[in-house]
N, CA, C and O atoms as a DFTB+ gen file, in Angstrom:
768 C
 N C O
     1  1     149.049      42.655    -173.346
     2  2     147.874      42.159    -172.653
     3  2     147.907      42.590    -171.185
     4  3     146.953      42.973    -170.508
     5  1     149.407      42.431    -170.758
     6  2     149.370      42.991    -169.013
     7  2     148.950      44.925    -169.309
     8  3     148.012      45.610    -168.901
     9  1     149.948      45.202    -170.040
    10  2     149.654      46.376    -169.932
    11  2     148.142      47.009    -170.014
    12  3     147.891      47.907    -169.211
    13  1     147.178      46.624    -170.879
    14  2     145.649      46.491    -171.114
    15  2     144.800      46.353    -169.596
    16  3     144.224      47.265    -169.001
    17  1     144.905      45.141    -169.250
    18  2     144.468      44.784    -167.569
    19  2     144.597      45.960    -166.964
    20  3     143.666      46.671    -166.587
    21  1     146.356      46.296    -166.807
    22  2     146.541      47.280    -165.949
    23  2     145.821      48.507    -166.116
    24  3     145.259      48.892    -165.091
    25  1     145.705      49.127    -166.996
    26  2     145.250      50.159    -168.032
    27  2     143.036      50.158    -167.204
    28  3     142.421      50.949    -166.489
    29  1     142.694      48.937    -167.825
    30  2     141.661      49.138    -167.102
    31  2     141.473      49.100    -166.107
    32  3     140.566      49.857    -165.759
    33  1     142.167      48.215    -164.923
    34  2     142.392      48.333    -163.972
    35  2     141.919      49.951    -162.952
    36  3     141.053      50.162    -162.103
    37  1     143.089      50.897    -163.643
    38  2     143.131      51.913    -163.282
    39  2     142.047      53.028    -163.638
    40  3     141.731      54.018    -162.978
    41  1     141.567      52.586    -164.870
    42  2     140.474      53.417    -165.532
    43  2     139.328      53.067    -164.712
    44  3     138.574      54.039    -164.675
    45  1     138.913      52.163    -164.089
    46  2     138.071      51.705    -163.652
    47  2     137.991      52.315    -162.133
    48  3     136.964      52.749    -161.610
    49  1     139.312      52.255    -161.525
    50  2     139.347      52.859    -160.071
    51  2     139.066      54.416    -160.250
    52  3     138.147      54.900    -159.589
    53  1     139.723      55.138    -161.011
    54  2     139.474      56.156    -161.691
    55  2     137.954      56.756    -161.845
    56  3     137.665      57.944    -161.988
    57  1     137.156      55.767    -161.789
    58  2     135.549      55.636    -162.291
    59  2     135.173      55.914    -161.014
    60  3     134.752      56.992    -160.597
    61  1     135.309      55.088    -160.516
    62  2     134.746      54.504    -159.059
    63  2     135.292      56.170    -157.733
    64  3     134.479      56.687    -156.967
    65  1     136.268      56.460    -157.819
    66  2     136.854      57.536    -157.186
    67  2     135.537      58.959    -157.508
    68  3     134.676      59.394    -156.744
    69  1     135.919      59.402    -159.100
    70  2     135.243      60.530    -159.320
    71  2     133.905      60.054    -159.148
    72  3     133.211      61.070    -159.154
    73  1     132.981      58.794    -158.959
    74  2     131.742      58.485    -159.142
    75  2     131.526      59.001    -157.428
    76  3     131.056      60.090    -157.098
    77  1     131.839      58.281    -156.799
    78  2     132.298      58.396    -155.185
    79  2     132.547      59.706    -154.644
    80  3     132.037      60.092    -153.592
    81  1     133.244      60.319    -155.275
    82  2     133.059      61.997    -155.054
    83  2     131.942      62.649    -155.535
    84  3     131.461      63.601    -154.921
    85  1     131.521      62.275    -156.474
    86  2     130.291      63.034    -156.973
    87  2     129.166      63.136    -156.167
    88  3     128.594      64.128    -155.715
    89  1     128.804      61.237    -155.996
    90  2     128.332      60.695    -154.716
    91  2     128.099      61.996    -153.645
    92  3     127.094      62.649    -153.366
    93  1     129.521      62.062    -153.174
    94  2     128.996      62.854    -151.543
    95  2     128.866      64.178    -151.866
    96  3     128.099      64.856    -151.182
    97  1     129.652      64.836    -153.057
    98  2     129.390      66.350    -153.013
    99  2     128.101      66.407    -153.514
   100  3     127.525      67.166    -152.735
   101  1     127.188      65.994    -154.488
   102  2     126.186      66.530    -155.058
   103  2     124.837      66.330    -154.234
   104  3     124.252      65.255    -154.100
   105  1     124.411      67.682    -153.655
   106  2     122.890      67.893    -153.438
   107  2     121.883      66.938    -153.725
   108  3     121.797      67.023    -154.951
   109  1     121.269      66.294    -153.447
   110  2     120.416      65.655    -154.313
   111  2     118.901      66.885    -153.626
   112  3     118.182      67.556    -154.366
   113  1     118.819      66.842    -152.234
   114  2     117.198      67.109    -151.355
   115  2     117.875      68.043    -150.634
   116  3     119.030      67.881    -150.241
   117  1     117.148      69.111    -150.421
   118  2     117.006      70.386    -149.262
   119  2     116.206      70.191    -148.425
   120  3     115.177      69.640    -148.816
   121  1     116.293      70.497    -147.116
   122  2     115.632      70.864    -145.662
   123  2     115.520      72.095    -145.544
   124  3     116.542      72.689    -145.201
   125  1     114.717      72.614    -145.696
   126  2     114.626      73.994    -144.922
   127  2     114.200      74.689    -143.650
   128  3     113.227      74.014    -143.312
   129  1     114.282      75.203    -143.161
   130  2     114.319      75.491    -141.165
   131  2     113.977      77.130    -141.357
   132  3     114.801      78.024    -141.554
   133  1     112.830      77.230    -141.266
   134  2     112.356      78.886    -140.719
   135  2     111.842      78.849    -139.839
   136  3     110.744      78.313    -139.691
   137  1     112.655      79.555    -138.773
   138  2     112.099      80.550    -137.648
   139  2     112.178      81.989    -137.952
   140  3     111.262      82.637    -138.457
   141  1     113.229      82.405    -137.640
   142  2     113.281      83.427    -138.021
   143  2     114.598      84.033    -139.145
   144  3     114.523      84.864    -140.051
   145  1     115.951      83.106    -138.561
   146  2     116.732      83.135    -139.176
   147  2     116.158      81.690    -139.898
   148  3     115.484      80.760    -139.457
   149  1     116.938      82.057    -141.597
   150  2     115.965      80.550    -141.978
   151  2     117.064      79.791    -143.066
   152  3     117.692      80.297    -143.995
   153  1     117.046      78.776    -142.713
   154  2     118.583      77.788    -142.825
   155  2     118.038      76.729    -143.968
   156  3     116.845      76.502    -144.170
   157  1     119.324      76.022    -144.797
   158  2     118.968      75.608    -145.782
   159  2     120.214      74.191    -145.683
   160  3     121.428      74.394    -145.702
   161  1     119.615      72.875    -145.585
   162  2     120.601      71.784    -145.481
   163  2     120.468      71.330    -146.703
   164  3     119.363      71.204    -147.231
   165  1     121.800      70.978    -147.394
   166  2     121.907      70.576    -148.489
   167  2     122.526      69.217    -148.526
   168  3     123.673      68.982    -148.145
   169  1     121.402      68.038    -149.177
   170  2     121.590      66.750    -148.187
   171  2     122.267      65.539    -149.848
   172  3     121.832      65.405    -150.992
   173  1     123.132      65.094    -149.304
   174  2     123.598      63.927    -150.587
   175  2     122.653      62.833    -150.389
   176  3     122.021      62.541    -149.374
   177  1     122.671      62.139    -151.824
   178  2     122.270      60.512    -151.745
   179  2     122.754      59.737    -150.488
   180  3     121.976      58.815    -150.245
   181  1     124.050      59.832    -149.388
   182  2     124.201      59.044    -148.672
   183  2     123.494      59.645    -147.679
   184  3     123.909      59.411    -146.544
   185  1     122.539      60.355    -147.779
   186  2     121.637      61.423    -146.244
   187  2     122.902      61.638    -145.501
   188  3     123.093      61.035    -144.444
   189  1     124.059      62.727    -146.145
   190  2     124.622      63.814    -145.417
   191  2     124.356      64.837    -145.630
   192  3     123.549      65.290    -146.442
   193  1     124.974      65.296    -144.958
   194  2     125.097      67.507    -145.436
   195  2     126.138      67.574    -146.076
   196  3     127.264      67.459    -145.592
   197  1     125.830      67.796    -147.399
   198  2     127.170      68.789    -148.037
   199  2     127.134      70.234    -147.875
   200  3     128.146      70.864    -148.181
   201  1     125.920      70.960    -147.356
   202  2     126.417      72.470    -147.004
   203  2     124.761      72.964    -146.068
   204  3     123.605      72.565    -146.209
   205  1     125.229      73.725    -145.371
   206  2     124.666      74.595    -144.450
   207  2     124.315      76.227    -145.096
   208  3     125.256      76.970    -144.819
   209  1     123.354      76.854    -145.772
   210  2     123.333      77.786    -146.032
   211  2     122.048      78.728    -145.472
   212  3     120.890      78.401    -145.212
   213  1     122.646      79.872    -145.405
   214  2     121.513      80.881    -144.717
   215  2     120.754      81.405    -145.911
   216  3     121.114      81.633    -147.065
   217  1     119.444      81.544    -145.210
   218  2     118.447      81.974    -146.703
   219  2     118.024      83.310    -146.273
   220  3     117.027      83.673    -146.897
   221  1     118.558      84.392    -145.188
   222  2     117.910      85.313    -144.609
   223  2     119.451      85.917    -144.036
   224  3     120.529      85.324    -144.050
   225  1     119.203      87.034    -143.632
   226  2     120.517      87.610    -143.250
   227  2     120.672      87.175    -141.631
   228  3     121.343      87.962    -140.964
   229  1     120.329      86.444    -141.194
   230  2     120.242      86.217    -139.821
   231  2     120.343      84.573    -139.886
   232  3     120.766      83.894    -138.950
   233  1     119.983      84.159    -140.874
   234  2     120.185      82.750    -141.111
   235  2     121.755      82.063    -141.732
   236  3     122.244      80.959    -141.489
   237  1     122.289      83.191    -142.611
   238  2     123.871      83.316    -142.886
   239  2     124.167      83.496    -141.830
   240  3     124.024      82.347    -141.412
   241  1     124.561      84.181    -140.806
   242  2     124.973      84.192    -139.665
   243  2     125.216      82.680    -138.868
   244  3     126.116      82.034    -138.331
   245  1     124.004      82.610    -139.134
   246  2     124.139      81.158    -137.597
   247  2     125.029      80.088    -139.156
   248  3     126.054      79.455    -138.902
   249  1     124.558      80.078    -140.295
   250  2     125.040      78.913    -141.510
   251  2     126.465      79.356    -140.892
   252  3     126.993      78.409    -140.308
   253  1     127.073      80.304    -140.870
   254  2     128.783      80.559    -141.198
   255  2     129.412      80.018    -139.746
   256  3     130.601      79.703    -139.800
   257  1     128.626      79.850    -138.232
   258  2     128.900      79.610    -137.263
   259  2     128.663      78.077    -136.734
   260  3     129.367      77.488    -135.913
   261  1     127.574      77.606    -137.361
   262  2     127.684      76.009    -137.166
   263  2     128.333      75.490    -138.157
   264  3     128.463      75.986    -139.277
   265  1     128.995      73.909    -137.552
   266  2     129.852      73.122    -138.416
   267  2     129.306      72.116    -138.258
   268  3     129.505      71.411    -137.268
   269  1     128.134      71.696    -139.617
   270  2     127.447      70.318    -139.524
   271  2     128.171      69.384    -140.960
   272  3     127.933      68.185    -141.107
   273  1     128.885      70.023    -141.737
   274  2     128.668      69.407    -142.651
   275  2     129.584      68.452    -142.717
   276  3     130.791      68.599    -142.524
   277  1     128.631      66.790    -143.177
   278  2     129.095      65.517    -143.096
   279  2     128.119      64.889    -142.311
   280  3     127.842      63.705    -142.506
   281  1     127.731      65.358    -141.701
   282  2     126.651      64.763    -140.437
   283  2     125.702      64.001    -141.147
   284  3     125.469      64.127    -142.349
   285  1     125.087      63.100    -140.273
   286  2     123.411      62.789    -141.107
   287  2     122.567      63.693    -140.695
   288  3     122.459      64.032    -139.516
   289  1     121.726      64.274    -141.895
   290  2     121.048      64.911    -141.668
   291  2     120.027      65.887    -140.576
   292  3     119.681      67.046    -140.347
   293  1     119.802      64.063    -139.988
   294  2     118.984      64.139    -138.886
   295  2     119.258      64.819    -137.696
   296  3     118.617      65.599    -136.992
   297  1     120.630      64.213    -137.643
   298  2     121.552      64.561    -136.494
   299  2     121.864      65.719    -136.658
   300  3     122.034      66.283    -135.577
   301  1     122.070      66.544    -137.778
   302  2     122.569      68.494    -137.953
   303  2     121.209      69.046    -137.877
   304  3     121.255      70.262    -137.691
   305  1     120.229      68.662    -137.940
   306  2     118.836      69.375    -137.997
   307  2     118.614      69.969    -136.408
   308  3     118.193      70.999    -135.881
   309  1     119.297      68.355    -135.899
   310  2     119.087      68.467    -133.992
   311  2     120.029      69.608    -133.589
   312  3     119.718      70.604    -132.937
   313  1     121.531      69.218    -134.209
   314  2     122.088      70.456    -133.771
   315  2     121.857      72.052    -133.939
   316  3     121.908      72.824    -132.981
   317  1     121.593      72.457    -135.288
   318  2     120.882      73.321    -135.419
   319  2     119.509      74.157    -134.376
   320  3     119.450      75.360    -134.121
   321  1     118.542      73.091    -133.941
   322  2     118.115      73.309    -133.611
   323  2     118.153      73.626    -131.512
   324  3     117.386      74.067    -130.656
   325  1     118.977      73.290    -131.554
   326  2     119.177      73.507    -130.197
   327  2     120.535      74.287    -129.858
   328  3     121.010      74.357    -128.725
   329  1     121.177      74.953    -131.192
   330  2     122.200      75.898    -131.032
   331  2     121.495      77.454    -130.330
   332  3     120.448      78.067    -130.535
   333  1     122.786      77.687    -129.354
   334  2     122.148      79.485    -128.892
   335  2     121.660      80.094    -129.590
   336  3     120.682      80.690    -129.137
   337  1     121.993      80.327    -131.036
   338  2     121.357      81.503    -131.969
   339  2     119.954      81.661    -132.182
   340  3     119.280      82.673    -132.374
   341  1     119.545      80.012    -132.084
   342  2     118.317      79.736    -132.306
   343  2     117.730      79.620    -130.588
   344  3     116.642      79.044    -130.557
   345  1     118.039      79.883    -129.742
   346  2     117.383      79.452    -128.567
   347  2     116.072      80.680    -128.307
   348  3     114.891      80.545    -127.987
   349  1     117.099      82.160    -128.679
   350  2     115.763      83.000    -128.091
   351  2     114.477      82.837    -128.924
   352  3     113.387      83.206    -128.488
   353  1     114.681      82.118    -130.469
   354  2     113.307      82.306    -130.776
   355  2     112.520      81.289    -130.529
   356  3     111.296      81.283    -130.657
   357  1     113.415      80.137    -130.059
   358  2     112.565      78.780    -129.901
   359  2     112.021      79.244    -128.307
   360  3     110.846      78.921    -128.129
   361  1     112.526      79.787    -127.387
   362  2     112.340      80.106    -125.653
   363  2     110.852      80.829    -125.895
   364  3     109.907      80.800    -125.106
   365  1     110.912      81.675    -127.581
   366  2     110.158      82.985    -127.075
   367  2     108.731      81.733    -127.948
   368  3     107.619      82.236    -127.787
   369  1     108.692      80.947    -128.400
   370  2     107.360      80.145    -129.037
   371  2     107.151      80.568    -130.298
   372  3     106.054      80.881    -130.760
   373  1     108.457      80.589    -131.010
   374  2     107.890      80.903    -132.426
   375  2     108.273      79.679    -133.229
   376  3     109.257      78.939    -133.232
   377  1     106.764      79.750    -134.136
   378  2     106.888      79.033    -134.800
   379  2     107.953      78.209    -135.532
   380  3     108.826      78.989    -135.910
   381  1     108.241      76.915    -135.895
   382  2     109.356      76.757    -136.864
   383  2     108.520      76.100    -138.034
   384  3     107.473      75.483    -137.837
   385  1     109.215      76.339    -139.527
   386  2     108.242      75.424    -140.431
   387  2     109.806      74.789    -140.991
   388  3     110.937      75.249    -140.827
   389  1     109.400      73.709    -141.619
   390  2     110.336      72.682    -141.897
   391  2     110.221      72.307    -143.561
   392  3     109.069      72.507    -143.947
   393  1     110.746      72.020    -144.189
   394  2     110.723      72.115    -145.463
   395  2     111.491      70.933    -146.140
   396  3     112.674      70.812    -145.823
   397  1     110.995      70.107    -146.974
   398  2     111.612      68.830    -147.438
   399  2     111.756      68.978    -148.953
   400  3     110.797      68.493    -149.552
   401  1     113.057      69.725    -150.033
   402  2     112.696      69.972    -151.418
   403  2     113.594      68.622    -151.979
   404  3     114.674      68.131    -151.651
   405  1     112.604      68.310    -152.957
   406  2     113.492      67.602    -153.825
   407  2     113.101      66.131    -153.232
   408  3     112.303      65.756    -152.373
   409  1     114.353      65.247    -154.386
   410  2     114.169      63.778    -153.684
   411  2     112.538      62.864    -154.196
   412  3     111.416      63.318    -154.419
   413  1     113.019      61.594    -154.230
   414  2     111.775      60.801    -154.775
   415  2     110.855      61.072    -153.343
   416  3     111.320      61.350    -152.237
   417  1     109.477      60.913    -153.689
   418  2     108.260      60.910    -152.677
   419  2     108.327      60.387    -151.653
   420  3     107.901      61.037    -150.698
   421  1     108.919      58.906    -151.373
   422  2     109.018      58.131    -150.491
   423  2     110.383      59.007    -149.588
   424  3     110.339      59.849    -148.692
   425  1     111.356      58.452    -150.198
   426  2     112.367      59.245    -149.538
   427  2     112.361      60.338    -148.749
   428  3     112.717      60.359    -147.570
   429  1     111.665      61.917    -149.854
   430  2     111.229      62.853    -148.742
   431  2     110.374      62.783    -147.738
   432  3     110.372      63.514    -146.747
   433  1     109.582      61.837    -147.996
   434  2     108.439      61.480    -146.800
   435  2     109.434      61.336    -145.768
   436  3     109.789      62.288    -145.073
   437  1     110.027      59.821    -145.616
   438  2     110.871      59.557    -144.836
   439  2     112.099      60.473    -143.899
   440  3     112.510      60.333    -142.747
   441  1     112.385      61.299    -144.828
   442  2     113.368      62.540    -144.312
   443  2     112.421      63.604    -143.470
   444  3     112.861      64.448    -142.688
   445  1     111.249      63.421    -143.744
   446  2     110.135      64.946    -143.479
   447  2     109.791      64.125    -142.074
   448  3     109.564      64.766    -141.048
   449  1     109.767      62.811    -142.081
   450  2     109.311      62.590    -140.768
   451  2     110.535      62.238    -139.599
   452  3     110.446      62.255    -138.371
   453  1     111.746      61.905    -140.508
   454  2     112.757      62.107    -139.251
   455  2     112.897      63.516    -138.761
   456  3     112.728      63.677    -137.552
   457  1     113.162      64.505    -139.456
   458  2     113.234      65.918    -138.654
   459  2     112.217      66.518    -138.198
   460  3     112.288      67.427    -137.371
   461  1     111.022      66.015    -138.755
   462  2     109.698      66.427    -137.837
   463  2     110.526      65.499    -136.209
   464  3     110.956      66.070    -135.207
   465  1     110.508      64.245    -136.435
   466  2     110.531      63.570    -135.200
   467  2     111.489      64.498    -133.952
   468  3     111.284      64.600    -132.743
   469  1     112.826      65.222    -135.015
   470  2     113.996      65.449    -133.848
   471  2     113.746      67.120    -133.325
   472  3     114.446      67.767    -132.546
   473  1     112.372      67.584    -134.122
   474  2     111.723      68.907    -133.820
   475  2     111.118      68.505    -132.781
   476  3     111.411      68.644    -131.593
   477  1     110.063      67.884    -133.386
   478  2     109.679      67.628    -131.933
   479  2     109.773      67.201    -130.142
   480  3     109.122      67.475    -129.134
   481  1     110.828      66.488    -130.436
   482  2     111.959      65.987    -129.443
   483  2     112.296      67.664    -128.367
   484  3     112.473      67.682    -127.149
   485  1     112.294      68.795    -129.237
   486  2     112.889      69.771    -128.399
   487  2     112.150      70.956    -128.349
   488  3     112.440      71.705    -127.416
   489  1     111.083      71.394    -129.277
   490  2     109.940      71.832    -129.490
   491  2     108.472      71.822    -128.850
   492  3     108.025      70.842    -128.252
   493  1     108.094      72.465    -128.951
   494  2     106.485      72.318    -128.835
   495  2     105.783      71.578    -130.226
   496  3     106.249      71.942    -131.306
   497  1     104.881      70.738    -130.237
   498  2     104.459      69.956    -131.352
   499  2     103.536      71.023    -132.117
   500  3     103.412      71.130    -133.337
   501  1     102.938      71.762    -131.150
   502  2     101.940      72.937    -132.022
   503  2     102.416      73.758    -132.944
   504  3     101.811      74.076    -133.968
   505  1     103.982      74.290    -132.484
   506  2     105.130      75.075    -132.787
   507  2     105.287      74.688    -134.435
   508  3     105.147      75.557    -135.296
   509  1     105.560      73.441    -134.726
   510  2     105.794      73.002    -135.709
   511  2     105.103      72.460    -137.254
   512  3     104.441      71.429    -137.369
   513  1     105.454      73.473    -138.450
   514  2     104.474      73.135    -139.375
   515  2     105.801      72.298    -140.413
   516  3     107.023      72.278    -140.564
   517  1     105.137      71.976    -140.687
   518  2     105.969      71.543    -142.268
   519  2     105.536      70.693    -143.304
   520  3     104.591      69.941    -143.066
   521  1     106.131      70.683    -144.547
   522  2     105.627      69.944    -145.750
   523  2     106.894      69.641    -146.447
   524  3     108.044      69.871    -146.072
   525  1     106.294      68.847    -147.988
   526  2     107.241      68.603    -148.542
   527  2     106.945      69.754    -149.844
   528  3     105.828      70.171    -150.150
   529  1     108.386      70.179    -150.579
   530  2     108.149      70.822    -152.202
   531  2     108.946      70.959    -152.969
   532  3     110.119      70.713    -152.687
   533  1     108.567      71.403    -154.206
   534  2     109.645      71.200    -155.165
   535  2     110.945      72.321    -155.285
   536  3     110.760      73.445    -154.818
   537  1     112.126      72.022    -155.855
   538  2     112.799      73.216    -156.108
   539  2     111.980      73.969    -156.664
   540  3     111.459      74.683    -155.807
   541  1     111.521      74.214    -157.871
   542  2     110.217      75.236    -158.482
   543  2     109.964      76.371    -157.885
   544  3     110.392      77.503    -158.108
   545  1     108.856      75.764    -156.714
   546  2     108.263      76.463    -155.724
   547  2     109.402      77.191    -154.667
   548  3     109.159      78.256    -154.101
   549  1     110.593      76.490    -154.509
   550  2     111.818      77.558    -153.739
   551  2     112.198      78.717    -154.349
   552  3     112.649      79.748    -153.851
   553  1     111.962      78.426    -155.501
   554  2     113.006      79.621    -156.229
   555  2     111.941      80.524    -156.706
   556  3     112.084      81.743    -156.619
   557  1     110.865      79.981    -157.213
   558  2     109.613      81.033    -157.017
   559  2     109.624      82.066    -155.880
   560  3     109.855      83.275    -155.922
   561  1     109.235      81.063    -154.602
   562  2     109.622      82.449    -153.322
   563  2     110.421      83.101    -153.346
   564  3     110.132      84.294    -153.253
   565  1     112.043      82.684    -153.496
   566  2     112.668      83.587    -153.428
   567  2     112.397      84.766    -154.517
   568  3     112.456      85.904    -154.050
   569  1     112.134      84.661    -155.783
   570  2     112.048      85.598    -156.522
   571  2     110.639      86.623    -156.331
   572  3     110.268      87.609    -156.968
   573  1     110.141      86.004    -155.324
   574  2     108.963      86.727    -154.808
   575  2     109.557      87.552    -153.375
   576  3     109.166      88.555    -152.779
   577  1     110.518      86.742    -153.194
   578  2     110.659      87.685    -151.485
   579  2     110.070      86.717    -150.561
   580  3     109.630      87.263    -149.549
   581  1     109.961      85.758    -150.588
   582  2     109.137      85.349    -149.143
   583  2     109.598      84.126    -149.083
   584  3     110.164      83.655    -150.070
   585  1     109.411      83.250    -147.702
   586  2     109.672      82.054    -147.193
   587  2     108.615      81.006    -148.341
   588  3     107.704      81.494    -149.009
   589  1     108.962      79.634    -148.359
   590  2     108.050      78.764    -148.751
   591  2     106.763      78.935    -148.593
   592  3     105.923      79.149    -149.467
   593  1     106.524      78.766    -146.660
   594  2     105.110      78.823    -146.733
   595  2     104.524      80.351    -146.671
   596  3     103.328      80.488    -146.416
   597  1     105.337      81.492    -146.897
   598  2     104.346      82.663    -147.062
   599  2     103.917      82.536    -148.603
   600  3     102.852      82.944    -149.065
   601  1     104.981      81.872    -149.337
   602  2     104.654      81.512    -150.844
   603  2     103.525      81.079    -151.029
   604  3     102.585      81.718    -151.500
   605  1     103.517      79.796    -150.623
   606  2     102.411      79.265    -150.253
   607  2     101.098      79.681    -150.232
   608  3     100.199      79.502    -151.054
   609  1     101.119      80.473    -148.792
   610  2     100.171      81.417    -148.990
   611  2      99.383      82.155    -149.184
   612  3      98.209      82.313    -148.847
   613  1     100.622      83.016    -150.220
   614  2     100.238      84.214    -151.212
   615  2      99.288      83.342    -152.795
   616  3      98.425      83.750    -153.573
   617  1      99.852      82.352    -152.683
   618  2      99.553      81.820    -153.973
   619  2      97.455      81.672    -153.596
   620  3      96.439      82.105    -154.141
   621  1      97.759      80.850    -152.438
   622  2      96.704      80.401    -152.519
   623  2      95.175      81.804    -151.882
   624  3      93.946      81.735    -151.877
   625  1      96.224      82.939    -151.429
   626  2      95.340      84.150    -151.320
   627  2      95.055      84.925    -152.704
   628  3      94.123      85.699    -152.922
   629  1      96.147      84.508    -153.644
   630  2      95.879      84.956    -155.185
   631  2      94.290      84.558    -155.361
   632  3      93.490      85.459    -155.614
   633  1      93.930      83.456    -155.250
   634  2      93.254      82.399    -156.103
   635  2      91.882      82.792    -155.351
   636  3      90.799      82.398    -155.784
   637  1      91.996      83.595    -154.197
   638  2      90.521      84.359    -153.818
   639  2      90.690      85.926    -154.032
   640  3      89.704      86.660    -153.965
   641  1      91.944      86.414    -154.288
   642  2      91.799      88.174    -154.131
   643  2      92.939      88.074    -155.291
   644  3      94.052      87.962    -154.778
   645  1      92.965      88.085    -156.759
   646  2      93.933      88.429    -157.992
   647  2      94.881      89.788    -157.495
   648  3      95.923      89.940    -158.132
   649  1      94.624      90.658    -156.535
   650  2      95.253      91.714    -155.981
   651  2      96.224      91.606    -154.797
   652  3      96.967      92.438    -154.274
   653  1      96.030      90.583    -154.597
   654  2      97.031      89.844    -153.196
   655  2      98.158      90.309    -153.930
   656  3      98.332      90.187    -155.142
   657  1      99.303      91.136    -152.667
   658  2     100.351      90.956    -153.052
   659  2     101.659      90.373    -152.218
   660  3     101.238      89.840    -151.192
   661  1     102.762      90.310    -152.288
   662  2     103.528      89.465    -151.360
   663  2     103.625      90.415    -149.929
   664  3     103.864      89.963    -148.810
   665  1     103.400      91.697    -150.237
   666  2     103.356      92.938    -148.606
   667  2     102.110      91.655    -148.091
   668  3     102.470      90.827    -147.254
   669  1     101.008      91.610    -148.531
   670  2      99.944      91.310    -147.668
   671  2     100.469      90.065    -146.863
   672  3     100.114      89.836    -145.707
   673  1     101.297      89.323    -147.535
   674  2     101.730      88.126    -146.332
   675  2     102.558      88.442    -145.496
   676  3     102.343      88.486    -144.284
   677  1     103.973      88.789    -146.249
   678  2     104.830      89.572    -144.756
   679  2     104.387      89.883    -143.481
   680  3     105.186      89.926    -142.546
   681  1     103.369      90.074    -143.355
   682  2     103.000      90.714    -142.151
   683  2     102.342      89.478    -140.920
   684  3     102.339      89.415    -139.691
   685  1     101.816      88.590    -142.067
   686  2     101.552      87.492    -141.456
   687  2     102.511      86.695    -140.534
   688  3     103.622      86.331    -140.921
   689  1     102.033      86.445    -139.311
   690  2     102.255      85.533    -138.245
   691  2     102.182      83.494    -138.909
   692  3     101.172      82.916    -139.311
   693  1     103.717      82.862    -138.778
   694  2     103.075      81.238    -139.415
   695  2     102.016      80.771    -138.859
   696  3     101.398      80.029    -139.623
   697  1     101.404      80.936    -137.526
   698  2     100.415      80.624    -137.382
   699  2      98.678      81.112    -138.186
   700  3      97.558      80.666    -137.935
   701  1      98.974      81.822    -138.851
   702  2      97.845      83.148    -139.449
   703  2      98.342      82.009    -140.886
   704  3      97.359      81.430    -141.350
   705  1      99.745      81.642    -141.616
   706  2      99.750      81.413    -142.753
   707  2      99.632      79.995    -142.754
   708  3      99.979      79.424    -143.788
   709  1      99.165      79.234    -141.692
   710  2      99.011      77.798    -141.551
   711  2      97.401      78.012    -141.771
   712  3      96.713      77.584    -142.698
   713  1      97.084      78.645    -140.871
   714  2      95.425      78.642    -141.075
   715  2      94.423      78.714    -142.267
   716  3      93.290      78.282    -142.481
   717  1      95.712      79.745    -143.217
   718  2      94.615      79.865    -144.093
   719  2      95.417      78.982    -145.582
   720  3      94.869      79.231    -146.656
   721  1      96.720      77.948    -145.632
   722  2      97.090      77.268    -146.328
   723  2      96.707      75.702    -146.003
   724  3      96.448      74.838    -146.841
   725  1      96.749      75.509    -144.092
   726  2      96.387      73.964    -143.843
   727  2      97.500      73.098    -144.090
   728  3      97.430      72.203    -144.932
   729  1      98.546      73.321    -143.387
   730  2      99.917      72.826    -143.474
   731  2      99.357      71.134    -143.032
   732  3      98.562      71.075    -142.094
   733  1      99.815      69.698    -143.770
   734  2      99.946      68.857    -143.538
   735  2      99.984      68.202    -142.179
   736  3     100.694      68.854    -141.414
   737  1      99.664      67.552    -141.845
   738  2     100.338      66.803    -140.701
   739  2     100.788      65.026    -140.802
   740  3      99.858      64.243    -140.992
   741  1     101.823      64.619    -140.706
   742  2     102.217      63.515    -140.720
   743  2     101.794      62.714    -139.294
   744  3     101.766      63.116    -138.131
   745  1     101.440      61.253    -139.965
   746  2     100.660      60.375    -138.767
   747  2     101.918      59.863    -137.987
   748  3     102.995      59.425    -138.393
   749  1     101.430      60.062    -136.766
   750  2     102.620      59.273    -135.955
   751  2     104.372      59.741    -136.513
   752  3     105.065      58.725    -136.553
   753  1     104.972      60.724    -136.827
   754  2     105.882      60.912    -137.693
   755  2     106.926      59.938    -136.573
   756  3     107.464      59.023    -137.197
   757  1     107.254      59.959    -135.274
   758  2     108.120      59.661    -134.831
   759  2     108.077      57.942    -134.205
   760  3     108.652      57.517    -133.203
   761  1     107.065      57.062    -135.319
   762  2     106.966      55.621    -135.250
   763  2     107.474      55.188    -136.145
   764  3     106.810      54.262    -136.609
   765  1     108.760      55.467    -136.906
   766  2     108.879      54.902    -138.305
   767  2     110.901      54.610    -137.678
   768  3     111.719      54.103    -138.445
């Protein structure tokens, strides 16, 4: 009977350990960060970073040189964003779009409006587009070649010209691919 107790005892901590690891390593929601180099936070159920990845060859770069992971989210978005690598394109006014994948509705809401909030904090508010979307739609772009919102985009330039192809967005400026997609805006994002 002792031996039994003990037995579950241990099976049980056992539970609780690998559950607890799973916990912090597994992805649940992505952030995504395009300027130019374009960065990918890979966020757990406890809103940390389990990984920093570059989605662009200029975006690996700065991923392999910052050390966010563990952080809350919020707080590596800030760092990120106010690291040197990223300074000349934020100095020079380019756009950033922000990207919330994955995660129940509420939740990403909530996440979409804290890093809107800590963009804005260091940003220009005009500067800044963003939405929320599904993995789906990520891996679509990538297999298309293009960022979210040139995805975006393209999709929705399909749906007036069947000849649209992904060259015709490339070339596009985010401000040119906000205009003609109508990127969201969250009310008050930085009252919550």
């Amino acid at each position: 009977r002792t031996y039994r107790r003990r037995l579950a005892g241990v099976l049980a901590a056992v539970i609780l350990c690998v559950t607890g690891v799973g916990v912090w390593h597994l992805p649940v929601t992505g952030i995504g960060l395009e300027v130019n180099p374009a960065l990918e936070l890979q966020v757990n159920l406890l809103d940390r970073v389990t990984a920093l990845k570059g989605r662009n060859p200029d975006g690996e770069i700065v991923a392999r040189q910052l050390k966010v992971k563990g952080l809350p989210y919020d707080e590596a978005m800030q760092r990120i964003l106010i690291c040197d690598q990223l300074k000349p394109y934020l100095e020079a006014g380019r756009p950033i779009a922000i990207t919330v994948v994955g995660g129940s509705d509420t939740r990403a809401r909530q996440m979409l409006s804290r890093v809107v909030c800590r963009a804005y904090a260091i940003v220009e508010e005009d500067n800044v587009v963003y939405f929320q979307t599904d993995r789906a739609t990520v891996e679509a772009a990538g297999k298309a070649g293009l960022t979210v919102p040139q995805y975006r985009a393209w999709q929705t330039l399909l749906s007036r010209d069947p000849n649209a192809t992904p060259e015709d967005i490339r070339q596009l400026e985010l401000k040119e691919i906000e205009e003609l997609i109508g990127f969201e805006k969250l009310e008050s994002p930085c009252e919550n």
